[in-house]
N, C-alpha and C positions, 0 to 999 in steps of 0.2 A: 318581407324584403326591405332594405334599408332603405329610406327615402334621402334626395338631394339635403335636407332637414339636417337626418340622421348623422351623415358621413361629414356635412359641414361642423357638427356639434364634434365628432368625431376627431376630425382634424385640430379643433381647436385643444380636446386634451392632448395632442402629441406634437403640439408646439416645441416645446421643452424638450422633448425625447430627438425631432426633427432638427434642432438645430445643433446637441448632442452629435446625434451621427455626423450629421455634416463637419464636425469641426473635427472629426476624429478620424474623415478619409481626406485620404492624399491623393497625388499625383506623382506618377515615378518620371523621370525625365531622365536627358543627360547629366552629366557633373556639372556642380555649380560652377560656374564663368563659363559654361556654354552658351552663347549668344545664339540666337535665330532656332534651335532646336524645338521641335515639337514633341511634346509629354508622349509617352508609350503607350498610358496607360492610368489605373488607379491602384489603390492598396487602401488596407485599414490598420489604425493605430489600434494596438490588441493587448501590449504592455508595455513595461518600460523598456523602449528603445526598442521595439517587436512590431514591423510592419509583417499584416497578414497579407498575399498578394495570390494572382496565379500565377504556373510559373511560368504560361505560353506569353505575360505579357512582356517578361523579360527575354523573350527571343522576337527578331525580325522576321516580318512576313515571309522570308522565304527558309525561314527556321535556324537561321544560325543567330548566336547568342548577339545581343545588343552591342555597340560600341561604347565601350565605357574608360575611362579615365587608367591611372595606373593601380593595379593592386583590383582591377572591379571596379574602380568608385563611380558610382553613378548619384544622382540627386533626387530627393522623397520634396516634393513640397506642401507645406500645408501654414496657415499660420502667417502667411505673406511672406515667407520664407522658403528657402531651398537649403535642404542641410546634407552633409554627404553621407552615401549609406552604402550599404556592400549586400548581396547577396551570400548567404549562408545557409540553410536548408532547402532542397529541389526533391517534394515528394513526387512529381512527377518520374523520378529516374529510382528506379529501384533497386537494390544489395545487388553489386557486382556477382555474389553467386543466386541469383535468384533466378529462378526459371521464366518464362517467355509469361505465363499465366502470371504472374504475379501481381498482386496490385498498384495501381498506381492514382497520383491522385493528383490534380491542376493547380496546386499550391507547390506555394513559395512562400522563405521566409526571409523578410530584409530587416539589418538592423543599421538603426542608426548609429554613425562612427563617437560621435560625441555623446557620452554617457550621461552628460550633464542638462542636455537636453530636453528640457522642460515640455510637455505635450498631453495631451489627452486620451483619453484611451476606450474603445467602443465594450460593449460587455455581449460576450460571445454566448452563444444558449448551449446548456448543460444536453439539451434533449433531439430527438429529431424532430424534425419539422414536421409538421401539421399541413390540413388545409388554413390559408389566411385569407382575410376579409381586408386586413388593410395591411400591403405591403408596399414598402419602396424603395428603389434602387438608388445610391448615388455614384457619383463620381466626382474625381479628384478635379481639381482645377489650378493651369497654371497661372502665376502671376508674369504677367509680363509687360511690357512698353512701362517700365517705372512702376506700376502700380502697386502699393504696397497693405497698408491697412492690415492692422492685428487681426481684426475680425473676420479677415475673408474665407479664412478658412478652406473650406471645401466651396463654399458657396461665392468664392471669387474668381475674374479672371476667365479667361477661356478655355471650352473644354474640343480637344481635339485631337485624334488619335494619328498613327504613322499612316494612315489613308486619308485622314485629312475629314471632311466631312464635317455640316451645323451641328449645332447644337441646341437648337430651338429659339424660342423666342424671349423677349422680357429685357429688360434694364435692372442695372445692376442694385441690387434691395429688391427685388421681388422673385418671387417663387413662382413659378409656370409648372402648374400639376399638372395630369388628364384626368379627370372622374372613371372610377372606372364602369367601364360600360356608358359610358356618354359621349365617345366617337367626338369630341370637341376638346381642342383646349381648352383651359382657363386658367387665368390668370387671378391669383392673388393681394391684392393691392398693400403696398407696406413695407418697412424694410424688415431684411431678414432679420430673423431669430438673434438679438446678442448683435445686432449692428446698430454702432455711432448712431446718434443723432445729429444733423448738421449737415449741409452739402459736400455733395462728393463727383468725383469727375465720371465722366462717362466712361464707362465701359462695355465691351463687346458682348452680345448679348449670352446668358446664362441660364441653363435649366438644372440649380444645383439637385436637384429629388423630379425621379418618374413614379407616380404610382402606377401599382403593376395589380394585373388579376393572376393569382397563384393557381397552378394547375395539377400536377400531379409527382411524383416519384417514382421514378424509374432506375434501370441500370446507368442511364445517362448522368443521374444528380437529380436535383429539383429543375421541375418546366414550368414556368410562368408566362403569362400572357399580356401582352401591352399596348395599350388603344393608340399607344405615340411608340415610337424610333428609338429602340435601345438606341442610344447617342453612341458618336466614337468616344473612345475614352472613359467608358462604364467597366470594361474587363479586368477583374481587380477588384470591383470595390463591392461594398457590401451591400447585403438585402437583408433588409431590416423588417421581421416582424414588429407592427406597433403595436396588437392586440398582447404582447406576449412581452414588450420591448426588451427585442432582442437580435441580436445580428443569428441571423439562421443559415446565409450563404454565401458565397462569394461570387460575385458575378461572372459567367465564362463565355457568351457571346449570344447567340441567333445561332439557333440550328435549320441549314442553308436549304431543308426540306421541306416540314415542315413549320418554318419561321416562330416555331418558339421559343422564349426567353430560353436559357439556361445556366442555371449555376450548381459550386460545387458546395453540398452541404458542410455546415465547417464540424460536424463531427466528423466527415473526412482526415481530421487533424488528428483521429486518434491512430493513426497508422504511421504517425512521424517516429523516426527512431535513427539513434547516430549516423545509420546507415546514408540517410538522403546529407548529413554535412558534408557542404561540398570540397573542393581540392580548393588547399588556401585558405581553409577557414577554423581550423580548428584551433585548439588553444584557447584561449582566455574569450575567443568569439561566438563559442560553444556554450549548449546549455548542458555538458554533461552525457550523462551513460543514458538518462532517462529524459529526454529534452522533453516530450509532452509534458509529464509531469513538473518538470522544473520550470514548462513556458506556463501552464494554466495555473501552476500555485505563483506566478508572477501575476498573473490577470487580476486571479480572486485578493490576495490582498493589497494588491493598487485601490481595487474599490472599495474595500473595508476602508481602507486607509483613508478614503475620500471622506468620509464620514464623523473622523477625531475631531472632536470639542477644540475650538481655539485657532479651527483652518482657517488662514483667510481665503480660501477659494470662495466662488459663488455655488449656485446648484449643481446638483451632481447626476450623473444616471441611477442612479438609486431613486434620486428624487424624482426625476423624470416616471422614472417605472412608479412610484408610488401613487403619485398623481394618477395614472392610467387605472392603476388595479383600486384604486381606492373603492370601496362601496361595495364592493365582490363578496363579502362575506368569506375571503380565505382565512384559516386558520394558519394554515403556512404561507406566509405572505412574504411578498418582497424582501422584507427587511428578517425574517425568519432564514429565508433563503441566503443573504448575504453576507451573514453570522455565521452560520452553516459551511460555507463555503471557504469562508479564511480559517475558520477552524481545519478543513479536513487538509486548508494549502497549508498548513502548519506541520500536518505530519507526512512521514516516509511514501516514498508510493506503496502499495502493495507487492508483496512479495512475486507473487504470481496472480494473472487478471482472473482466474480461474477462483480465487477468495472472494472477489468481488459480485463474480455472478453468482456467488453458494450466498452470501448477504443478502442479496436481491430477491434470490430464489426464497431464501428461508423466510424474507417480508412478503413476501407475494403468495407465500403458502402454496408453491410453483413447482414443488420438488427439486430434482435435477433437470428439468428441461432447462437448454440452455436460451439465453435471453435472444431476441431476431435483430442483434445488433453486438460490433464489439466491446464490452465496458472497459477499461483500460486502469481507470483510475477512481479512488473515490469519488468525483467529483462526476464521472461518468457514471458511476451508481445512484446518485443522489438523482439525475436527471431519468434515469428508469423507472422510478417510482410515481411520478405525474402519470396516472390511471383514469385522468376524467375522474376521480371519484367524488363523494361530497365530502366538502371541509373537513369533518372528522374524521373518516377513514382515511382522506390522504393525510391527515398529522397523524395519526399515530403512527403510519408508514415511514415517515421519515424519522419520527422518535425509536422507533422499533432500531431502524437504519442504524444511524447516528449511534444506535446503543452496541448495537453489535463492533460497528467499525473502531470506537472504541478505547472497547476490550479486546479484541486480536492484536491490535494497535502494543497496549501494552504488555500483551501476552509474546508478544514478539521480543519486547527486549524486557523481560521482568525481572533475569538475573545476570542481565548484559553491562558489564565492568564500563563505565568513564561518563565524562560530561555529556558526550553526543547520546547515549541510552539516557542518562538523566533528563536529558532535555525531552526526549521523545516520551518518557513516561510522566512528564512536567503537562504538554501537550496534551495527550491522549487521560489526563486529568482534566484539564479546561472543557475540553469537549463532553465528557462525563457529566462536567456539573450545567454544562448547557443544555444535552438532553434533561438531568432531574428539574431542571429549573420549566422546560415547555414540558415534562411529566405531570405536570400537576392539574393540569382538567380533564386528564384523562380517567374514564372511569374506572372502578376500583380492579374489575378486572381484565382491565386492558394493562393496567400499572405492574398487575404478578404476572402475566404475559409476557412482558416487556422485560420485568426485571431480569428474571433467572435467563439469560444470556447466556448458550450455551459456550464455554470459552473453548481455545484450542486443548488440550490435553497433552502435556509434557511427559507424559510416564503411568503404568500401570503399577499399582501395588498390588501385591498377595501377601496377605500378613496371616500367620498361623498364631492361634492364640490357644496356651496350652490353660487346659482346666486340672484334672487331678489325676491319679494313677487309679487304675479298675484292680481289681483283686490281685489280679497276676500278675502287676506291677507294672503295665505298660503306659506313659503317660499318653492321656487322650487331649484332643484338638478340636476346637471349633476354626473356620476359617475365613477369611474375608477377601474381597476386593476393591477395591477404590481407584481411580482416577485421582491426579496430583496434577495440579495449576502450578505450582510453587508455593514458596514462603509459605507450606504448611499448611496449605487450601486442599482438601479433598473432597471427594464424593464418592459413600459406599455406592457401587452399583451393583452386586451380587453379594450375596452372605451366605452363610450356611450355621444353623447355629440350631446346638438340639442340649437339652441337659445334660445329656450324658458323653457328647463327644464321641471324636472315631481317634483310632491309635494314627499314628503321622502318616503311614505312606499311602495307608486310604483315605486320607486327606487331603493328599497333593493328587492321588490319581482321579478324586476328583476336582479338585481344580486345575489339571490339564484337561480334563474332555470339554472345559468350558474355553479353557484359556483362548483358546487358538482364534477362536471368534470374539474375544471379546477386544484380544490385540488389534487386531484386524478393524473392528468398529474404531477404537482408538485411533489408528492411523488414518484413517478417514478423517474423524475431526481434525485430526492435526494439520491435515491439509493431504496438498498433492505428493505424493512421493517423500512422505515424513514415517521414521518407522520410533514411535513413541520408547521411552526406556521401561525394563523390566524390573522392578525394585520387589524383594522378596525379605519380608521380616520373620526372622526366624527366633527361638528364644535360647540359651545356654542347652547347647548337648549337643544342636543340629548347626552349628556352624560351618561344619561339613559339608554341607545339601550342596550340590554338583547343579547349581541353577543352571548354568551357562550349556549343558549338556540335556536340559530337559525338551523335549519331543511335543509339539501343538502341530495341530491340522493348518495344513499350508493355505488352504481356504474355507470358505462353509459349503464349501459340498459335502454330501451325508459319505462319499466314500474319500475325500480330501488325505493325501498323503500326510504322512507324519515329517516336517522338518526340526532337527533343533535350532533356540531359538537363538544362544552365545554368537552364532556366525553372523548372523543378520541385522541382531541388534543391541544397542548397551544392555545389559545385565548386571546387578550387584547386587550383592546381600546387605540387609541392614538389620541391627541389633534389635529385638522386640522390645528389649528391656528397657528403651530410650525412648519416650516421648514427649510431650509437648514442653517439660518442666529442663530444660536445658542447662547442664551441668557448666560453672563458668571454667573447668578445665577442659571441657569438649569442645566448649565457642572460642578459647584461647590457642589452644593445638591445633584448629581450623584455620584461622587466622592466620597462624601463624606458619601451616602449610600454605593457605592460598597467597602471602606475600611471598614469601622465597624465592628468592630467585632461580633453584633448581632442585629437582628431591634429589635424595638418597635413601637407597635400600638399606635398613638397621635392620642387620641380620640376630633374630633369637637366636642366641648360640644352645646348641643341646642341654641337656639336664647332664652334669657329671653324674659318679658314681652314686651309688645308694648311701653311700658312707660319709656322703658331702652332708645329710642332712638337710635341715634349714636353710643353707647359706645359699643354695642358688637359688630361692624362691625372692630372698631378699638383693640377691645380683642382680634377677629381672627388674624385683621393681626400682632398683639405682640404676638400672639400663636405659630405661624407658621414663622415667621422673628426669636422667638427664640430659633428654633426647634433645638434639636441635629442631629449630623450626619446618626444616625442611626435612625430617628424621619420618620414613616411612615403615615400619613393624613388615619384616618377611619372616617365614616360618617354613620348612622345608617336612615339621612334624604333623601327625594327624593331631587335628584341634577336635575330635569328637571326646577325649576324654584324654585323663595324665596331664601329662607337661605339657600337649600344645593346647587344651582347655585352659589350665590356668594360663598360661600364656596369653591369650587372648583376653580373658576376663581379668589379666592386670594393665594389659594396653589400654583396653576399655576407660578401667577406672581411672587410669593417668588422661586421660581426657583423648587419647588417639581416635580419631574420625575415620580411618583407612587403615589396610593394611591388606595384604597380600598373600596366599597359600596354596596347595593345590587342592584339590578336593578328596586325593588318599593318598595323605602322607604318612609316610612312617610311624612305628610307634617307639617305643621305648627300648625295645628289647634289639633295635636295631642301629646303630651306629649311622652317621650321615657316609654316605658314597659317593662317585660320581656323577650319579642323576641329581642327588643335591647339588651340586657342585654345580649342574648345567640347568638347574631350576636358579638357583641366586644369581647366577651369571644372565642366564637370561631378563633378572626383575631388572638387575643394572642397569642394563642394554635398557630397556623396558621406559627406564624412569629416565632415563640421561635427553637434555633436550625437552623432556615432556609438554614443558610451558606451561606448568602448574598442574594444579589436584583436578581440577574442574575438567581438564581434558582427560583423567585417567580413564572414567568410563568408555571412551570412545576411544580412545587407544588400545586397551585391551578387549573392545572388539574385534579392530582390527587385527591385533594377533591371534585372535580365534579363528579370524576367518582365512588366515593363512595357513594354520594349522590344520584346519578341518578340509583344506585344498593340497595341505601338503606343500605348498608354493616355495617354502624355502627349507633350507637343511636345518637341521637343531631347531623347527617351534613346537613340535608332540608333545614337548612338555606342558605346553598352554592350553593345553585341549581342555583340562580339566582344571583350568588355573579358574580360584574365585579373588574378587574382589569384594570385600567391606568397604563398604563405603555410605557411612553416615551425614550427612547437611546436615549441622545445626541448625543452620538458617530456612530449611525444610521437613521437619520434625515429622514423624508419622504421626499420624489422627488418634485423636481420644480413643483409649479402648473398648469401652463401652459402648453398644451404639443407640442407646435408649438418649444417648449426650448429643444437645447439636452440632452440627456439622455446618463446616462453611460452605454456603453454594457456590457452585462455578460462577460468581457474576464480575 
């Protein structure tokens, strides 16, 4: 047990941290040039311009909202100042359509009116709260009868709420603690933390910090215990773990039963959403679609930022918490942690919180149990990994972290067009070389662990790779599978590969008994409710192959119906003949489709007579050599052989990336008709508006899946419509696979 010794020694490292908090809680009041007015209450500074508060202290004891100035304005003081601030988040009141259950939570969020406002800012805890040994509560305080002084901070002036009520004992420079567990005051002798030296006038007595004995976590928030009188004028303000230094709560009153403390944990914050912005506040007042996110990546780099070479500030909370942890033997330390943290406020929030907890999960070796709290944000994951464990298990947990968040990060936007995706794969690089830089004490096989990072998966490939023809003349097939990152990343995860090969359609029928599960596995990486693309490289003869029509098990159950898979999700063919060695007329006609401002369907016109000779062969390829940028190859002929075979193998060689057909078109012996007629018409219709090449895949799902629904008059034709569709800038994998292969990292 600690002795009197101990907690004295104790106090003296959270000096620093003590005066910290204090200068960073307020006092909410009326608007400033309210004369005789008494403070409501406290708040804490949390970011720039971002008081944290509850939100009952912004209502009168008989529940209706405070009397406040025009527009809301009410007055924050801290600082010896009083500056105007407005109410603008109320998690207490929950989405107009929200049921009676719904949560709610005893914050508020005030900001201050002047942006220019210079202040200080508390540092919020990433985690839940614990049991603590040394905690303590402040509260705001008002300035008033003249008194002014930069330094008063939290620790000036008198603290007193709309019931009025002491506020203990002491003169102004001293600190009035209670030990706890020693049923005595005591008093401190000295001036405060960060206060002038020099005489100063009297003022009314002040007990800017109560320590408190922490008790337990319930449905209520956190309950702590206090040898002295929550004072009037604590609701609002923060409770600062100093073992951890860290604000863990916000103070919410005495409960009137049992008389203990209570406050609302501030990971209660992760439940804030447009929803609580209140009437009158939105606009430029607002933090946005995702305000958690855009208030705590405001928190995390204010304190990064405390830290730039050249500030003239004085000590920081950084520093403070350094001083505390110093000697601990952490590997992730403070200053590990605050690096960490500007990095992840740098990037996007998560897509969905549901990534966050499979990150977590997959560091904790946790499966899918889901985690006994909400994680919201990375920054909310980062704080789930503190396991009590010893120094080195918990770094490689956040290196492991950090590594994954990433790479989803950039797998998110890897072929996402403009400055905002550059930037975010600018980001999600700094963070990269942050974890390889704290990678490097980690032992060797924690480092291959870590490395191969399993990424989200963009697409399934089935590549058929033909070997030679068997006696009878049928060409035989080995086959494969892989996983596709982008820009050309893959991963075999299924092969099938014998000497002698199997002829094509027992090659596909075995890779549909697999496919259907391996799709499925895919779409799980990719996330919630992601159906990954189907990319099927086939070699000259089978450009034909009716992908978008092919039958997989709708799940892995051993009796799993058969659905096709065109309806459900992108499908395209791509040329086998094309890989990693990039032809510069295939990256030009790329280009040159993906600027465009709009395609058009460049209709193959039929093969004339027999007697034409040569000439049409050389028509195609001046058809297609003169093709504009926006010029898309349609064929209404079967491309299995004849005219629409070379047809395609001269689009090919002119560098065309796409093109369009059905999957049994015509042959030679038959003239085009009016299902041609309503097959071109339809690419038209198809391409017009598209907004580039990149959407064709997922456009011409869509018409699949209206076909296969029937949904509208004239789309039957697309039932069986395939799409070619080669990325240069995605190249299938080396064909050999004896050759390495990029891992998913």
């Amino acid at each position: 047990m600690p002795t009197s010794e101990d907690r004295t020694a104790g106090r003296a490292r959270y000096t620093q941290l003590l005066d910290h908090a204090g200068r960073a809680t307020v006092a909410l009041r009326p608007a400033p040039g309210t004369s005789g007015a008494r403070p409501w209450g406290s708040g804490v500074l949390i970011a720039p311009g971002w008081v944290l508060t509850c939100a009952h202290v912004l209502a009168a004891s008989d529940g209706r909202r405070r009397d406040t100035g025009p527009d809301g304005v009410f007055g924050v003081t801290f600082d010896g100042r009083v500056v105007p601030a407005r109410l603008v988040y109320d998690l207490s009141r929950p989405a107009p359509d929200a049921g009676p259950v719904a949560a709610r939570a005893d914050l508020a969020l005030v900001r201050l009116l002047d942006p220019e406002t210079q202040h200080p800012c508390a540092w919020l805890s990433d985690q839940p709260a614990t049991l603590l040994e040394d905690a303590y509560i402040f509260r705001g305080h008002d300035e008033s009868g003249g008194g002014t002084g930069g330094d008063g901070g939290a620790g000036a002036g008198t603290a007193t709420e709309g019931d009025g009520g002491g506020a203990g004992a002491g003169r102004r420079g001293e600190r009035v603690v209670r030990e706890p567990g020693d049923g005595r005051a005591g008093r401190v002798a000295g001036k405060a933390p960060g206060a002038p030296a020099g005489p100063r006038a009297p003022t009314p007595p002040v007990d800017p910090f109560i320590a408190v004995r922490f008790g337990a976590r319930d449905d209520r928030g956190l309950q702590f215990g206090s040898d002295v009188r929550v004072t009037p004028g604590a609701s609002g303000g923060p409770l600062l773990d100093c073992d951890r230094g860290e604000v863990v709560g916000i103070v919410k009153g005495r409960h009137q039963q049992d008389h203990v403390g209570l406050a609302v944990p501030v990971t209660a914050l992760r439940g804030l959403g447009p929803e609580h912005l209140v009437e009158g506040a939105a606009g430029a007042e607002g933090l946005g679609p995702d305000p958690y996110h855009a208030l705590m990546s405001l928190h995390d780099r204010w304190h990064w930022a405390g830290q730039e070479l050249g500030r003239a500030a004085g000590p920081t909370w950084f520093d403070a918490q350094h001083t505390i942890m110093a000697g601990r033997g952490r590997l992730w330390g403070v200053q590990e942690r605050l690096q960490a943290l500007d990095l992840l406020a740098r990037l996007p929030a998560p897509r969905d919180p549901l990534v966050v907890e499979a990150a977590v999960g997959e560091v904790l070796e946790r499966g899918e149990r889901p985690g006994a709290w909400l994680l919201r944000t990375w920054r909310d994951g980062h704080g789930a990994l503190y396991q009590g464990s010893d120094p080195y298990t918990e770094l490689r947990a956040f290196v492991h972290y950090l590594r994954i968040v990433a790479q989803r990060t950039a797998d998110e936007v890897r072929d996402a067009p403009g400055d905002e995706a550059a930037g975010v794969r600018e980001q999600a690089a700094r963070l990269a070389e942050f974890v390889q830089a704290k990678a490097v004490v980690l032992q060797p096989q924690d480092r291959r662990r870590i490395g191969p990072v399993r990424r989200r998966p963009r697409s399934v490939l089935v590549e058929f790779e033909p070997l030679f023809y068997d006696e009878g003349g049928s060409e035989l097939f080995n086959w494969s599978v892989s996983e596709g990152y982008g820009q050309g990343q893959w991963l075999r995860v299924d092969v099938q590969e014998s000497a002698g090969g199997v002829p094509f359609e027992q090659a596909r029928e075995q890779v549909l008994r697999r496919l259907g599960g391996r799709l499925l596995r895919a779409d799980g990486d990719a996330g919630p409710g992601a159906r990954v693309r189907l990319e099927v490289a086939v070699p000259e003869g089978h450009w034909d192959t009716a992908v978008g029509q092919w039958e997989v098990a709708a799940s892995t159950r051993r009796t799993a119906r058969l659905r096709p898979v065109g309806p459900g999700r992108a499908v395209i063919l791509r040329d086998q003949g094309r890989r990693e060695q990039v032809d510069p007329a295939w990256l030009r006609r790329w280009q040159g489709l993906a600027a465009a401002r709009e395609l058009e369907a460049l209709r193959i016109p039929p093969r004339p007579g027999a007697d034409a000779g040569t000439g049409s062969a050389e028509a195609i390829w001046r058809l297609l050599e003169t093709a504009g940028d926006g010029a898309l190859p349609a064929l209404c002929h079967t491309v299995a052989d004849g005219f629409g075979r070379d047809a395609v193998g001269v689009a090919l060689d002119t560098g065309f990336p796409a093109g369009l057909w059905p999957a049994h078109g015509h042959g030679e012996e038959r003239v085009c008709d009016a299902g041609c007629e309503e097959f071109h018409r339809g690419v038209r219709e198809l391409l017009q508006g598209s907004g580039g090449v990149t959407r064709l895949p997922e456009l011409v799902r869509q018409l699949r899946a209206k076909a296969a629904e029937a949904a509208e008059e004239g789309t039957h034709w697309a039932r069986e419509l395939v799409l070619l569709y080669d990325d240069p800038e995605d190249p299938i994998p080396p064909l050999f696979t004896d050759r390495p292969q990029v891992s998913p990292r």
